[in-house]
Each structure stands twice: as C-alpha cells, then as structure tokens.
N, C-alpha and C positions, 0 to 999 in steps of 0.2 A: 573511418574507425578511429584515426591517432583525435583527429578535430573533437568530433562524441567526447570520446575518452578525457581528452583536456580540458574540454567545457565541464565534464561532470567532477573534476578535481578541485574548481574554484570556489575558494572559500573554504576546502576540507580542510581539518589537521592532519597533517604529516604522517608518517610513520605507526598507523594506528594498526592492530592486529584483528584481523575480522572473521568471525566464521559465516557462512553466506548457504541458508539450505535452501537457495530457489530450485524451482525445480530444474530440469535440465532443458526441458522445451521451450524455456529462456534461450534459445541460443545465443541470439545478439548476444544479452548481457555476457555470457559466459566468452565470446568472440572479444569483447570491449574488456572483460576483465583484465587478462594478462597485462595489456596497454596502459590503462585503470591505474593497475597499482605500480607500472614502474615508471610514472608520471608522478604519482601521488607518495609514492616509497612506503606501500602498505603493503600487507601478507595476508591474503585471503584463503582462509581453507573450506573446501567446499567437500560435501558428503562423495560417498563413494556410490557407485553403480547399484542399482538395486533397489528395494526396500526404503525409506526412509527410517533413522533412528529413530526409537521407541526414548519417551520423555526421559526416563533415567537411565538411558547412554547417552542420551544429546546430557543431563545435568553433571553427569559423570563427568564428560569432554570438557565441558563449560570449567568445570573444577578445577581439572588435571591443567587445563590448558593457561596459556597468558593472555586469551583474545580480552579485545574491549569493549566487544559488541558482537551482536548477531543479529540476522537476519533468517523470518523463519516465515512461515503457510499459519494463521492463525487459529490454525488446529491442533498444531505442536507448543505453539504456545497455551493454550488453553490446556493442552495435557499437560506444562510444565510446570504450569501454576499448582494444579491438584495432584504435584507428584510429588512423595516425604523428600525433603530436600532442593525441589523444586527452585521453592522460589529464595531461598536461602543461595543459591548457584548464581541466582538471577540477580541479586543484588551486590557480586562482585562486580556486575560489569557496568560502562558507561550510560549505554542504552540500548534499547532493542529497537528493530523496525520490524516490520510487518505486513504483509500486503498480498492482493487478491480477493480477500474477503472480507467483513466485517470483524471485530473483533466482539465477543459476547460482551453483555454487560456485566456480568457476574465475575467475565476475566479482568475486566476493565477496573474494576475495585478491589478485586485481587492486588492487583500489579499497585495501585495508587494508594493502594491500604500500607504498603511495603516500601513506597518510595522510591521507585522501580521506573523511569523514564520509558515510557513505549512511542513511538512515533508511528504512523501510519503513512504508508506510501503508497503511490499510485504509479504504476508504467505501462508499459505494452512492447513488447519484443521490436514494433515496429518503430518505435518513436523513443524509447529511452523513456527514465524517470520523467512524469510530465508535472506532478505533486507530491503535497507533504504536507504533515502539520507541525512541521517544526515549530517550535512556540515560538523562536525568533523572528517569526512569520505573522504571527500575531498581532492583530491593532489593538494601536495603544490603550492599556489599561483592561486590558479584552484579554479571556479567556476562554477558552472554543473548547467544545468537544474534539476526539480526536478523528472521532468521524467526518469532520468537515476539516475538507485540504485546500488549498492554493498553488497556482503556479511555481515550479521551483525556478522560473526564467529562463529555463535551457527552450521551452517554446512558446510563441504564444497561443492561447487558447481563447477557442470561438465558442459561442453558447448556441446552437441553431435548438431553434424550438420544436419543442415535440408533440406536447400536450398539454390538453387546460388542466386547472385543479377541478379536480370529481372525489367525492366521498371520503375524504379525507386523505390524500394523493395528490400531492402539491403538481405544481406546473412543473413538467419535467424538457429537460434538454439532452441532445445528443454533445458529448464532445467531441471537439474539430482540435485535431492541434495542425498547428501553424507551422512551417518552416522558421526557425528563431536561430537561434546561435548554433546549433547542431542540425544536419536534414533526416529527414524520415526515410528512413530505409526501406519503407514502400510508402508510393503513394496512390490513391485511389480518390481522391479530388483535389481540385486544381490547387499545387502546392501544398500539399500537406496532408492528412492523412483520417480520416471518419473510424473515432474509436469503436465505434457500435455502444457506448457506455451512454445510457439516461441518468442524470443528474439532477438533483434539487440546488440550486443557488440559494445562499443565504439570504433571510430577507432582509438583514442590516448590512450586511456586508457580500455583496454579490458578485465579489469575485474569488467568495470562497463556497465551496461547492462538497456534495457529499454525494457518493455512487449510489441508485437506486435498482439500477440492475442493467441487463443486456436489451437493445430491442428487438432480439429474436426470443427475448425470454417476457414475453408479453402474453399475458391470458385475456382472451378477447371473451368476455362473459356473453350472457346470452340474452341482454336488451341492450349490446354495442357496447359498453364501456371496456375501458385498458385497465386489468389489474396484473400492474407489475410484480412480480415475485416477492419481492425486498415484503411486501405487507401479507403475504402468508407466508412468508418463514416468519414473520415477529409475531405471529399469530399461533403460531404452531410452537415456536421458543417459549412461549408464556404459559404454555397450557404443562401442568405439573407431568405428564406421562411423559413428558419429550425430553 
C-alpha cells in the first residue's frame, strides 16, 4: 500500500486540497487514500455515506470550500454543467477529473466553452490509476480528444487483440496491465492483471487508447458479428428523445 501510494505521488504538487466523490466500491483507492495524502501533504474530503450530492450541493461545497480540484462520476459533472451556478463554481478550481464513463459531448463544450480543465482518467480498484489524458501527456504539437488516454507509468500496458474492424467498429483490444512500478493487488494472468476493458488504439499514435466498452458487454447479433455497447449508446445519445 505505502509503495502504491508513493508511486502515485510522483510528479504531484504538494499540499493541494481535493474533494474525491468515487464511489465507495473503490476500496483500494479509498485504503491508498489516507497514505496518499500524508506522502503527498494533501487534504481529501470525500462524500458521506448514502446518496450522492445532488449538483447544487456538490456547487454549494465547491463554493464554501478551498478545494482545488475534484473528482466526480461523469454524471455529476454533466449535472453541474446544466446547474444555475454550476459552472461558475467550476471555474474556481484547478481542474476536475473524471472517470468510469464517457463524458457527453454536449458536457465537453460546456466545460471548454468556460475554460474549465477536465482531465479523464482511467483505473480499476485492482491495479490503481492505469491512465489519463493529461495534456502534458501529449505528442508534441498534438492535441487529443479527452476521450483518448495513455499510460500514467505507474504500469505497463499490453494491447491483446480482440477483434477485427466490422461496420464501422474499429479493431478492438483487451487491456493487460503489467506489473510496473506498483503491483496489482490481484492478479489473474501471469503478472499482472486482464482488465476485461476493449479499447481502440489510436491510429497515429498507438499508445494512446480510448475505452470502447466491457467484454461481458458484448451483443453478439444475429449473422455472428460483436456490437459492442459504446455504438448504441452513441446511437441512442443522438437521437433527440434521449
């Protein structure tokens, strides 16, 4: 836990104040937290038992509070965007991160219409932070969607193939993370640990990758092919009723 913990402190700034609404079945993380921040000499306040806050008492707290960042389920941010005061709260702090799910596009212009830093991260209770799209992540002269992340080094990452491109459904992969600088707190192939997560790798830059879904979340159609989720939820997002 103290190793984890250290490794994920490198390169942070000091003494930042953070509010952190993962959820609680984060365990690890919240196990690594306490270590976390008295490595790092940060102050994390994390939600209380129950219910998650409703957008304007998380904008409330953001207000009242001195945090300089948050971390939220990208469904509280997309409520906080379209909350009166919202994004006005939002633009006190550093930056926000994100993670588990996509973020809409609609929030994504939101936040960037405002000036508003969102970062998108990637982990797994099992294995710690594995990505990010921190811009300083970025090849040079390159600007990425926030949708597509990279390694944050803490492990390395295996691409094992999954599937060809069909119908418009790029080549997809499972990711492997590796034993790196921290271990996987389970493992279930040799050294390291099978996220269950199918990915699209970039095609210029293919060590940066974007989540396309689970491979238990696979719909097997009815002349064999694999349509993964990720292309009817964007199917179902576009259509005005939704």
């Amino acid at each position: 836990m103290v190793e984890t913990a250290r490794a994920m402190t490198l390169g942070n700034i000091q003494g930042e104040n953070h509010i952190s609404l993962a959820p609680l079945f984060h365990l690890m993380v919240h196990i690594r937290g306490p270590i976390y921040c008295a490595l790092n000499r940060d102050t994390v306040t994390t939600g209380p038992m129950g219910p998650p806050p409703s957008a304007t008492q998380l904008a409330a707290l953001i207000s009242k509070s001195n945090c300089d960042g948050i971390t939220v389920v990208p469904q509280l941010l997309k409520a906080l965007t379209e909350t009166p005061g919202g994004l006005d709260a939002l633009k006190r702090l550093k930056g926000v991160k994100y993670g588990a799910a996509a973020l809409p596009n609609k929030t994504k212009r939101a936040l960037d219409d405002a000036g508003i830093k969102h970062v998108n991260s990637y982990g797994l209770s099992e294995a710690s932070v594995l990505a990010d799209c921190e811009p300083d992540r970025w090849p040079a002269n390159v600007k990425l969607d926030t949708d597509w992340m990279t390694s944050t080094g803490l492990h390395t990452l295996k691409f094992e193939f999954f599937s060809k491109a069909s119908d418009g459904v790029p080549d997809l992969y499972e990711l492997i993370a590796l034993a790196g600088d921290i271990p996987c707190s389970v493992s279930n192939v040799p050294g390291g640990y099978a996220t269950g997560d199918l990915v699209e790798r970039h095609p210029d830059y293919p060590e940066w990758f974007r989540i396309w879904g689970r491979k238990k979340a696979i719909v097997v159609l009815a002349n064999g092919e694999n349509a993964p989720i990720r292309a009817l939820e964007e199917a179902l997002e576009a259509h005005p009723w939704v």
